[in-house]
N, C-alpha and C positions, 0 to 999 in steps of 0.2 A: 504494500500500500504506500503511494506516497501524497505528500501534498499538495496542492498547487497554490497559486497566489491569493486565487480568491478565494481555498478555501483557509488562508490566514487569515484574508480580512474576516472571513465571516468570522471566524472562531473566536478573532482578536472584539469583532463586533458584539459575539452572544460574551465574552469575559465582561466586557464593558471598559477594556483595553485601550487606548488611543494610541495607534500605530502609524507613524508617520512612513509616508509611501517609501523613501526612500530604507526604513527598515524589512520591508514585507521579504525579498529575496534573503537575510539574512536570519530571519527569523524561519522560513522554507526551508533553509539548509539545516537547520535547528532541530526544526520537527522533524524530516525526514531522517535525520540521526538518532533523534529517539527512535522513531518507530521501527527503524532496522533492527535498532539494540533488541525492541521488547519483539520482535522475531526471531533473532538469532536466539534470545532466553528460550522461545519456545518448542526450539528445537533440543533442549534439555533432555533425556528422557527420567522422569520423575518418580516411573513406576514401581512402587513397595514403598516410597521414600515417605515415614511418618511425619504429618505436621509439629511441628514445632515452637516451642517460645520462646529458644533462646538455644544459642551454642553450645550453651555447656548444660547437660541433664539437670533437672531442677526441680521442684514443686513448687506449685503454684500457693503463693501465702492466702490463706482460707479464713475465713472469722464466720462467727457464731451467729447464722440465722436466724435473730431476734428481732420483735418487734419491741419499738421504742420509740417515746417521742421525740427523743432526739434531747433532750435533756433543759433543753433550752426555749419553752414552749412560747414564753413571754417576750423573749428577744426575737423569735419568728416574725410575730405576729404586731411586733411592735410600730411597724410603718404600715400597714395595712390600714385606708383608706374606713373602713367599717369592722369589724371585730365582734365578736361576744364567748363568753369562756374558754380564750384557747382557740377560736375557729373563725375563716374569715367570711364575711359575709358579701354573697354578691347578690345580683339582681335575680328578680323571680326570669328566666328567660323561657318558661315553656307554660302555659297558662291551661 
């Protein structure tokens, strides 16, 4: 796959990007070097090879599935617009 000019500009258009024309050829050259790379990766073959989260074998750090209010229930709720015990109040929206 490669790119062409315009589809720089569009791309640089949908980023919301301001690409001055005289960048767009070197920006083409750009993209089409990624996208070689992320070709050539996929030519990898990955087969057996377990996902991972890190280089070196590890465990992942776990904590205790509790429920809680967070300790801090007053400080939450302290800039909220409307409030009543702990909970914030918004508009009725379904009648």
């Amino acid at each position: 796959m490669s790119v062409d000019a315009d589809t720089v500009r569009r791309i640089a258009h949908l980023a919301r990007i301001a690409v001055a024309e005289g960048e767009v050829e070197h920006l083409k050259g750009e993209l089409n070097a990624i996208l070689a790379f992320v070709e050539q990766l996929s030519e990898v073959d990955v087969a057996g090879v377990q996902p991972m989260t890190s280089v070196t074998p590890m465990e992942l750090k776990k904590r205790a599935d509790v429920v809680t209010d967070g300790g801090i229930p007053d400080d939450i709720v302290k800039n909220a617009p409307a409030r009543e015990d702990h909970f914030f109040l918004v508009p009725k929206v379904v009648e």
